[in-house]
GUFIMI-164703 format. One record per residue (C-alpha): residue in one letter; z, y, x. Coordinates in Angstrom, 3 decimals, decimal comma, always signed. Layout:
<nodes>
@residuo = A | z = Z | y = Y | x = X
...
</nodes>
This chain:
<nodes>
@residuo = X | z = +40,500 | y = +70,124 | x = +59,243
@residuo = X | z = +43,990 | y = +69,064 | x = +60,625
@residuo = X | z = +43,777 | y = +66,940 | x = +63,764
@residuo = X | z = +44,642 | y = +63,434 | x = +63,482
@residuo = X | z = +45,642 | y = +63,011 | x = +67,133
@residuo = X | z = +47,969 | y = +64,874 | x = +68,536
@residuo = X | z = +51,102 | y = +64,553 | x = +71,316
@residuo = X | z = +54,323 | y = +62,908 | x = +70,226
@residuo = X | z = +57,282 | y = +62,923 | x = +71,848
@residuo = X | z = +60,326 | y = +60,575 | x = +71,260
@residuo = X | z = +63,476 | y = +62,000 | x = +72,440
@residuo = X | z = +66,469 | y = +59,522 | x = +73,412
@residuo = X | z = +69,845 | y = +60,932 | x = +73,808
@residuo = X | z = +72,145 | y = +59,863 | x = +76,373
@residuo = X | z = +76,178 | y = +59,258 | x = +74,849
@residuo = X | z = +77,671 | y = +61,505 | x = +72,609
@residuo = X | z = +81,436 | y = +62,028 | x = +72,809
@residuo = X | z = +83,759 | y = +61,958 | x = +70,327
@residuo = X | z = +85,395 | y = +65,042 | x = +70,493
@residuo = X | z = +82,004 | y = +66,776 | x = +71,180
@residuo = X | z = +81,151 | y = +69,188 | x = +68,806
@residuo = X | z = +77,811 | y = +69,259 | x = +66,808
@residuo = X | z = +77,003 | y = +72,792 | x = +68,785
@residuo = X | z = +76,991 | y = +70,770 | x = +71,813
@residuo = X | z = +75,066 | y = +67,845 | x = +70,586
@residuo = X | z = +72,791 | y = +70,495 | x = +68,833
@residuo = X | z = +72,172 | y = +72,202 | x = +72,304
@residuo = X | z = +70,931 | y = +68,935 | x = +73,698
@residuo = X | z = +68,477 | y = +68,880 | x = +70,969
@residuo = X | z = +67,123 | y = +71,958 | x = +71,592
@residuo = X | z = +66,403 | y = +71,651 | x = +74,969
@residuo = X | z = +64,987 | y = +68,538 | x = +74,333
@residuo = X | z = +62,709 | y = +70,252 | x = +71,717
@residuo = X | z = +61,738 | y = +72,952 | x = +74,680
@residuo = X | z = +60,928 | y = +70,096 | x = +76,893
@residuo = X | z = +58,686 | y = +68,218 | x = +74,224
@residuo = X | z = +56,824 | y = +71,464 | x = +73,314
@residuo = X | z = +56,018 | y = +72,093 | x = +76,825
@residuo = X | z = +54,688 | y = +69,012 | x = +77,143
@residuo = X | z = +52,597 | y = +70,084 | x = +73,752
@residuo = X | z = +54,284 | y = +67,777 | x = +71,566
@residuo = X | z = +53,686 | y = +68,525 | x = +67,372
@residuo = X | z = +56,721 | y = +65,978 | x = +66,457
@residuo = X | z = +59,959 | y = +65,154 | x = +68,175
@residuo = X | z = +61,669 | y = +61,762 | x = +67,104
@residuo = X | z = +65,612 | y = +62,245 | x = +67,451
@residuo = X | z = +67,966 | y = +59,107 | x = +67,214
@residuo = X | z = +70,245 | y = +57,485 | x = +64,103
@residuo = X | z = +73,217 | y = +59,652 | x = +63,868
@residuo = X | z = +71,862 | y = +62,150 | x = +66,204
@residuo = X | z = +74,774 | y = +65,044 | x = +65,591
@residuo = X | z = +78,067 | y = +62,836 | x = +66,502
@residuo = X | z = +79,238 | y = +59,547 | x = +68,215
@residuo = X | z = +78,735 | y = +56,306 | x = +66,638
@residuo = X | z = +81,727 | y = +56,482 | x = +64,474
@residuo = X | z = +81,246 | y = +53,337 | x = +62,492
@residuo = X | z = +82,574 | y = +51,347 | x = +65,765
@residuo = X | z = +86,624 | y = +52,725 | x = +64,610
@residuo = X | z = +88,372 | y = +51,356 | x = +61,803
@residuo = X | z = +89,522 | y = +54,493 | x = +59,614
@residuo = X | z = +91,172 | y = +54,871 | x = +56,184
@residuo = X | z = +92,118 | y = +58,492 | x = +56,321
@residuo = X | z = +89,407 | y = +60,665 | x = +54,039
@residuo = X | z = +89,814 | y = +63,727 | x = +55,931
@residuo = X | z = +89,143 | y = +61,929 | x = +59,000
@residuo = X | z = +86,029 | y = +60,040 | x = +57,591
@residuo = X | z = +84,463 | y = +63,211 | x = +56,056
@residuo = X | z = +84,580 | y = +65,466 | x = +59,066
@residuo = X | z = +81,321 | y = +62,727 | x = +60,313
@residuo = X | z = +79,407 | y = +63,293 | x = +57,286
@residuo = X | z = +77,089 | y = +66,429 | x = +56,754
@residuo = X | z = +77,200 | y = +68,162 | x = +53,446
@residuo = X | z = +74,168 | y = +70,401 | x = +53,560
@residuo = X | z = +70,837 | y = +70,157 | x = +55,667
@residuo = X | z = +70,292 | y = +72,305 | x = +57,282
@residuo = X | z = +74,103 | y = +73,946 | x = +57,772
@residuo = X | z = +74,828 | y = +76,472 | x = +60,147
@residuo = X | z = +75,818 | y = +74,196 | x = +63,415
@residuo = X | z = +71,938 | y = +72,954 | x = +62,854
@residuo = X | z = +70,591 | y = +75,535 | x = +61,740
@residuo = X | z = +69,142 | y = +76,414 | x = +65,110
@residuo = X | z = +67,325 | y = +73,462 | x = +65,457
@residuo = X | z = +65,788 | y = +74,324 | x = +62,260
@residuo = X | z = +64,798 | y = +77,746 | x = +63,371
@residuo = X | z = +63,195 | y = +76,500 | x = +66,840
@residuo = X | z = +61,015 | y = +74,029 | x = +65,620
@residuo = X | z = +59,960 | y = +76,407 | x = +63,108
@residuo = X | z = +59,748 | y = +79,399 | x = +66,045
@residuo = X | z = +57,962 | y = +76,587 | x = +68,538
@residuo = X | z = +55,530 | y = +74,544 | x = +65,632
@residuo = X | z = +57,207 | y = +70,844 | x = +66,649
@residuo = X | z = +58,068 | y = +68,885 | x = +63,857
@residuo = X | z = +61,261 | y = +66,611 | x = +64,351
@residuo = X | z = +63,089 | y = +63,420 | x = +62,490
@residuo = X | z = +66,594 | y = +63,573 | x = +62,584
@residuo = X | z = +69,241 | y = +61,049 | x = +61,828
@residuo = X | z = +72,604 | y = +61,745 | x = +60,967
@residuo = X | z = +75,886 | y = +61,289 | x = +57,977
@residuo = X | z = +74,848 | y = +62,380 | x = +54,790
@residuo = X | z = +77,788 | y = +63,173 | x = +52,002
@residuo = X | z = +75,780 | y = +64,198 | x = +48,670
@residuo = X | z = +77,272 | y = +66,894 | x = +46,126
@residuo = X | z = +78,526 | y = +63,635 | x = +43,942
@residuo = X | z = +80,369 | y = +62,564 | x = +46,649
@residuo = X | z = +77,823 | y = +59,265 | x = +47,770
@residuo = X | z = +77,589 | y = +58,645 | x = +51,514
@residuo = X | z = +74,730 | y = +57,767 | x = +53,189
@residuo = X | z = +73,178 | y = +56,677 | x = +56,832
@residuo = X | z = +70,214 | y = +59,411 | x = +56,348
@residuo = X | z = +67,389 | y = +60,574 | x = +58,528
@residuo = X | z = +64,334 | y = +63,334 | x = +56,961
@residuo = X | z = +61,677 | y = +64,794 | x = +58,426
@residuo = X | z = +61,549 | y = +68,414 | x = +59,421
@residuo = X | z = +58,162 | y = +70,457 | x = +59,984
@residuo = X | z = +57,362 | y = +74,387 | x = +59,464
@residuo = X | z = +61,294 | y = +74,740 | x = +58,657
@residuo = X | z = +61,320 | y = +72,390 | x = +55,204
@residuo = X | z = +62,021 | y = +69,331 | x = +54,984
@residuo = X | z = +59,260 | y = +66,816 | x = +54,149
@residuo = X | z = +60,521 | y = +63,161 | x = +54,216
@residuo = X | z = +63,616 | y = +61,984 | x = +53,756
@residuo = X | z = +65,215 | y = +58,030 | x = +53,741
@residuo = X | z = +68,581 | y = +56,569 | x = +53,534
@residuo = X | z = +69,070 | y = +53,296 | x = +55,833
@residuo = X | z = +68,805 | y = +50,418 | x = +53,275
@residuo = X | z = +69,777 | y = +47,553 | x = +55,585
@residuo = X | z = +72,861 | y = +48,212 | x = +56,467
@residuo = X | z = +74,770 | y = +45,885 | x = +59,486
@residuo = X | z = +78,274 | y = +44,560 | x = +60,205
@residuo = X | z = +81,419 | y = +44,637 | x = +57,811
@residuo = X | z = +83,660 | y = +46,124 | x = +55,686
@residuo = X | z = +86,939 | y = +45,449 | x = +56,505
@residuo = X | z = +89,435 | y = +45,885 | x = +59,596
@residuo = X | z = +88,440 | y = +42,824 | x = +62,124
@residuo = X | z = +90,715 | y = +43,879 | x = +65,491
@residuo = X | z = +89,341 | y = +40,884 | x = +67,510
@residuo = X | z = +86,433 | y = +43,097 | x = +68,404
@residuo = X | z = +86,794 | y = +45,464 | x = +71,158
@residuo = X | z = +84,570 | y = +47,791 | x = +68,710
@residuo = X | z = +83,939 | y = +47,667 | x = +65,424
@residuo = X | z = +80,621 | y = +47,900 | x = +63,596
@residuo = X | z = +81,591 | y = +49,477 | x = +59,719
@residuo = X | z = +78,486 | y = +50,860 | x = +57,966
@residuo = X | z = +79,289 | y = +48,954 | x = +55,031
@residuo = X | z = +82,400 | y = +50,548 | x = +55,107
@residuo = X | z = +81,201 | y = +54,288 | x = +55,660
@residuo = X | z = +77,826 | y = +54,172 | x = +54,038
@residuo = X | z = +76,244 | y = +53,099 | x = +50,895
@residuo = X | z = +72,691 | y = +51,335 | x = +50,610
@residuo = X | z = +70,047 | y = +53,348 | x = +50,543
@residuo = X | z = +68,395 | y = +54,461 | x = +47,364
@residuo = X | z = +65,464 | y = +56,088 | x = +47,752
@residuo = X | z = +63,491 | y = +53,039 | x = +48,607
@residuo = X | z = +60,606 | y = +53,282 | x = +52,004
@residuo = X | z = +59,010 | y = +56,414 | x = +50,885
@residuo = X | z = +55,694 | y = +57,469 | x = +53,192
@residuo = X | z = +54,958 | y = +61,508 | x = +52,622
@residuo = X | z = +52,701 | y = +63,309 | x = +54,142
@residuo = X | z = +53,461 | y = +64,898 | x = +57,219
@residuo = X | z = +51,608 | y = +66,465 | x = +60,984
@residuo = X | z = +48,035 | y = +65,387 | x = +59,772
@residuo = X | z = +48,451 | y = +62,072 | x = +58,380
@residuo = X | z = +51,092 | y = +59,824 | x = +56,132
@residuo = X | z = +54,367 | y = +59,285 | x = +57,544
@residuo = X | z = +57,188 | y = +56,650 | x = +56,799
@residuo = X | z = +60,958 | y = +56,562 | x = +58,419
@residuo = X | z = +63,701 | y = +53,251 | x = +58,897
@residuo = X | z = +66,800 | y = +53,557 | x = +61,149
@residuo = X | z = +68,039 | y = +51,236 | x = +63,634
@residuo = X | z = +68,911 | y = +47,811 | x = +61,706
@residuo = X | z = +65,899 | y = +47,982 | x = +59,585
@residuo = X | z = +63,518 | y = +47,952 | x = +62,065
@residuo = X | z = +64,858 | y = +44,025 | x = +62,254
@residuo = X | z = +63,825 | y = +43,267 | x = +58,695
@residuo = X | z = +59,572 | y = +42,536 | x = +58,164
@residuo = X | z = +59,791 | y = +44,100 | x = +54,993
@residuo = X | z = +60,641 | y = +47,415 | x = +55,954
@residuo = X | z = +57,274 | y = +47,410 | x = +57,705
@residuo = X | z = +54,856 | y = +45,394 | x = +54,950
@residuo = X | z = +56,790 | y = +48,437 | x = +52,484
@residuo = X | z = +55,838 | y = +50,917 | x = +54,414
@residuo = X | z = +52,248 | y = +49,648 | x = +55,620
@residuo = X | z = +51,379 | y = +49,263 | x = +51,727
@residuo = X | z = +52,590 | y = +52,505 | x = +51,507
@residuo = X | z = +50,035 | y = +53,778 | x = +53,604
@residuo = X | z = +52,367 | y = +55,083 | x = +56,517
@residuo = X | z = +49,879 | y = +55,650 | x = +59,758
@residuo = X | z = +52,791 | y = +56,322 | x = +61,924
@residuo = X | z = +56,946 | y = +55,024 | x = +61,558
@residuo = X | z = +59,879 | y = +57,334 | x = +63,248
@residuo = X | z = +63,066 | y = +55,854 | x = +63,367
@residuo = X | z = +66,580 | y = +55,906 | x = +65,593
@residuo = X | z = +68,936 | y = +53,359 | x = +66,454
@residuo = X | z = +71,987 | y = +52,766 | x = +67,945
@residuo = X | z = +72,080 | y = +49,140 | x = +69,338
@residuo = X | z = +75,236 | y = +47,915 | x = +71,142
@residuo = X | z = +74,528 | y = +45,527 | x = +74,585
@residuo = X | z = +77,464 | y = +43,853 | x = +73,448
@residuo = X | z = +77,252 | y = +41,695 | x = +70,052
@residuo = X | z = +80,817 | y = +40,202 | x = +69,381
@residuo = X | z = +80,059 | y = +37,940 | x = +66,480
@residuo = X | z = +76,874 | y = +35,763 | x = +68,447
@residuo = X | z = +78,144 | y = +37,305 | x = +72,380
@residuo = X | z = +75,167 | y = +34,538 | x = +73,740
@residuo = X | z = +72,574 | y = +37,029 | x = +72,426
@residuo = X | z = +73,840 | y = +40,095 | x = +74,413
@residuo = X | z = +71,077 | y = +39,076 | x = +77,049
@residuo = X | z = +68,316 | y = +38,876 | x = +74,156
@residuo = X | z = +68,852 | y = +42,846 | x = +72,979
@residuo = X | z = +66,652 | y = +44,538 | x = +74,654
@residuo = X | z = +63,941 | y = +42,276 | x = +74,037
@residuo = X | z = +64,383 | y = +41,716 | x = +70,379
@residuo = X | z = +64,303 | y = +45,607 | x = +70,328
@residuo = X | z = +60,595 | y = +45,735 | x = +71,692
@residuo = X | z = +60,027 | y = +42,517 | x = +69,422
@residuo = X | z = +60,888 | y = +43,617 | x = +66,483
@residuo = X | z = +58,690 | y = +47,329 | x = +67,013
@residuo = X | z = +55,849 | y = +45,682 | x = +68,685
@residuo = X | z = +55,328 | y = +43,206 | x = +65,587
@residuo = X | z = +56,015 | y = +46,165 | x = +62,992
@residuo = X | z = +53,396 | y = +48,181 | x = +64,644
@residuo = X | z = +51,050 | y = +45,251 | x = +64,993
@residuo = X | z = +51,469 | y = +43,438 | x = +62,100
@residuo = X | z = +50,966 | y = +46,667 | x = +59,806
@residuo = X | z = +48,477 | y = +48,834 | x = +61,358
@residuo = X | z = +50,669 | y = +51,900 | x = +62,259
@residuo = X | z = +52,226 | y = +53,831 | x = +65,058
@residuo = X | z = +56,210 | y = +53,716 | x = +66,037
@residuo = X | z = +58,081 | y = +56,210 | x = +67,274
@residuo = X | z = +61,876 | y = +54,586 | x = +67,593
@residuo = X | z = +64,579 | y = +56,668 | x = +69,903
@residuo = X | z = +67,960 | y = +55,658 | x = +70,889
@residuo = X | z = +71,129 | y = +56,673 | x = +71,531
@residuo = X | z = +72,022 | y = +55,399 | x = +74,778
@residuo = X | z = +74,413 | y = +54,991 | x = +77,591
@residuo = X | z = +78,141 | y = +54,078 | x = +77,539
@residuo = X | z = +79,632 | y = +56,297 | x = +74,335
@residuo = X | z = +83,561 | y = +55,674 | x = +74,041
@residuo = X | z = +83,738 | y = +52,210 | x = +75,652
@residuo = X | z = +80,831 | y = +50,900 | x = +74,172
@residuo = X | z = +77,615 | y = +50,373 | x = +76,311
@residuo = X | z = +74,455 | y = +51,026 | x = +74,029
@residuo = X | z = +71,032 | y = +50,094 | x = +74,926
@residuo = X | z = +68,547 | y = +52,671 | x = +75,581
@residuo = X | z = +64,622 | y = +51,385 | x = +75,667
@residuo = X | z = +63,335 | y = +54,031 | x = +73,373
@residuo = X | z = +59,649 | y = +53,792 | x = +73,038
@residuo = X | z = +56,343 | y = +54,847 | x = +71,377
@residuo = X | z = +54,198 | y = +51,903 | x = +69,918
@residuo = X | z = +50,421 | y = +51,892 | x = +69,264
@residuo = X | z = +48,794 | y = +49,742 | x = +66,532
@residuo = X | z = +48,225 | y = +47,608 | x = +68,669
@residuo = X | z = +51,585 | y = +46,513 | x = +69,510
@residuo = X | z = +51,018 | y = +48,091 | x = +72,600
@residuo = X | z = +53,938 | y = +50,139 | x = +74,782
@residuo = X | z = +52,148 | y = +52,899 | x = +75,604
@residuo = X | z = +55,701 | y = +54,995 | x = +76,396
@residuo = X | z = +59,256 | y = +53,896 | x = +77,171
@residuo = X | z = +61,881 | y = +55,741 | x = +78,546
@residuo = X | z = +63,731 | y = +55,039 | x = +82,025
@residuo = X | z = +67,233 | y = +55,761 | x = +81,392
@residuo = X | z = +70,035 | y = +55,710 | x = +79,028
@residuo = X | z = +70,304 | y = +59,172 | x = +79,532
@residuo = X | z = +69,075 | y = +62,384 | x = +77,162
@residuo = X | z = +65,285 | y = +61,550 | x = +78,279
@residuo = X | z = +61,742 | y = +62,700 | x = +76,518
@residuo = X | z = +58,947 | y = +60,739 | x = +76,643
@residuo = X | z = +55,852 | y = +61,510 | x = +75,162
@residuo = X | z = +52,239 | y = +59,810 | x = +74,027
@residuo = X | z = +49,024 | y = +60,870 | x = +72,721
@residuo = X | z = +49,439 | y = +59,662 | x = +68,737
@residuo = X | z = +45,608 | y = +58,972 | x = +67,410
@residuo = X | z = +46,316 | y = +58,081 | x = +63,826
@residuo = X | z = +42,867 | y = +56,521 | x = +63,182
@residuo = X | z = +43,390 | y = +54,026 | x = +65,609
@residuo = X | z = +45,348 | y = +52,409 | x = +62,673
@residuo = X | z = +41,579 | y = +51,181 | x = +61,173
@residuo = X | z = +41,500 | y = +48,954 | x = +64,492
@residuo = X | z = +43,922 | y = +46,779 | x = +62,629
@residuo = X | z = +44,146 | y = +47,689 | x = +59,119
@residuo = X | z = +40,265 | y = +46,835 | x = +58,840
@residuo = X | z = +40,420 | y = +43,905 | x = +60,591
@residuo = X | z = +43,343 | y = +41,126 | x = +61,023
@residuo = X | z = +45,313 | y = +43,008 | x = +58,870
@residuo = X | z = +42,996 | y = +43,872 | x = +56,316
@residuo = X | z = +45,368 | y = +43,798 | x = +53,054
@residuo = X | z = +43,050 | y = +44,015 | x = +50,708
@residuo = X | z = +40,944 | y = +41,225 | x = +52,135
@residuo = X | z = +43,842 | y = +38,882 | x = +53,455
@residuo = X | z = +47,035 | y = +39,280 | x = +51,659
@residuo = X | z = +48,555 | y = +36,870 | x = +49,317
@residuo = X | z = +50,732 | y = +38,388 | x = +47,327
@residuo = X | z = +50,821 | y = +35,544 | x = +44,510
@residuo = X | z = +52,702 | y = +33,024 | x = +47,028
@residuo = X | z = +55,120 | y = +35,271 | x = +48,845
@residuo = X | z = +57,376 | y = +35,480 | x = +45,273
@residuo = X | z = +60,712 | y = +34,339 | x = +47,525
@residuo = X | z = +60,497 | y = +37,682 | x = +49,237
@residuo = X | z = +61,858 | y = +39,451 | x = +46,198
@residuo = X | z = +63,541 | y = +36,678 | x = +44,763
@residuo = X | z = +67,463 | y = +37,823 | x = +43,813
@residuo = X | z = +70,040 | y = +36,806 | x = +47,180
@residuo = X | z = +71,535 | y = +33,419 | x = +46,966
</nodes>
């Protein structure tokens, strides 16, 4: 019988540069891999666009230019060796990074990697900022620019043991990306983000980021039953200060890990996925407690 509990570890990486390569930022992974499998991690939990910079933050119109962020193929050679250690060392990883599919769609992607296939994939549905060229800001914020919405919905799959479920940085903000994936069934949520200290449109909230980080996690986990495993990218990348506060989150809405730094950092937890009954048959009991027949504005079309 697979074991239900088991060590997770949530790597954060510190800023990447842009002119870094993917080898380099690859490398990083890896040794962050070592570190959580000496720790005796089964899954790793890498950050939103874990391969590159945060490109979306430059104003481009150039294809050639765009393209060279996106990744045509998963695995492709540059991570590749990723893919071969986690198969070599048993650890299981999520991975976020720029997906460009064979038709030519562009996505904000992140899967889920274990025994060398993947198992899981997503593509970020609520996707922040803007479109167009807005100068004012001393960085821009263009996923809606770069990246289509997601359209593969809040899948949960099964993965290490139990059933697993993915979001990336912005929809960790939305309730319904949990209440999807806790009616799913998903006993533990991995996700990356890259959140800027600095928020140009509503600057008066800048103080409020790191705390609407844990907020928004804490009442995912909570409110649905499940574990959360979100990492960041961190530090000061190209001008741009991003917060780091990467954590693991219990069903409880408990912190029971949370890195130190905005540097490349692992922290790990024990992960004990039927803890989620503590909740799930209880408070949240959804088949005892939900209403489904008065929440009808949730899905009603935007206005």
């Amino acid at each position: 019988m697979t074991q239900r509990h088991f060590i997770t570890a949530c790597a954060q990486l510190g800023p990447i540069a842009r002119d870094e390569p993917r080898s380099s930022a690859v490398a990083r992974l890896c040794t962050m891999l070592r570190e959580a499998h000496e720790r005796g991690a089964r899954v790793v939990v890498f950050p939103e666009l874990a391969l590159t910079t945060f490109f979306p933050r430059w104003f481009m119109t150039d294809p050639e230019e765009i393209d060279r962020w996106f990744e045509t193929a998963m695995p492709n050679p540059e991570v590749q060796p990723l893919f071969d250690l986690s198969a070599r060392l048993g650890v299981a990883f999520h991975l976020g990074y720029a997906e460009k599919t064979p038709e030519g769609r562009y996505f904000n992607t992140a899967i889920f990697v274990e025994n060398g296939v993947i198992r899981g994939k997503y593509r970020k549905i609520h996707l922040p900022g803007h479109r167009e060229n807005e100068p004012w800001r001393a960085f821009q914020h263009l996923e809606k620019r770069y990246f289509e919405k997601g359209d593969l919905g809040f899948p949960v799959f099964d993965g290490a043991g139990g059933r697993l479920g993915m979001c990336i940085c912005n929809d960790r903000r939305w309730p319904e990306t949990w209440r999807m994936l806790g009616l799913g069934g998903a006993e533990m949520v991995m996700l990356g983000y890259n959140t800027p200290q600095h928020y140009p449109p509503a600057p008066e909230h800048d103080h409020l980021q790191h705390f609407h980080n844990a907020l928004s996690l804490q009442a995912g986990a909570y409110q649905n039953g499940l574990w959360v495993v979100a990492a960041a990218k961190a530090g000061r990348e190209e001008g741009c200060d991003l917060i780091g506060g990467s954590c693991i989150v219990a069903p409880t809405g408990e912190i029971v890990a949370q890195a130190a730094t905005v540097a490349d950092e692992v922290i790990t937890a024990r992960v004990d996925l039927d803890r989620c009954a503590e909740i799930r048959a209880n408070i949240f009991n959804f088949a005892a407690h939900r209403e489904p027949g008065d929440y009808g504005l949730i899905t009603a079309p935007k206005r």
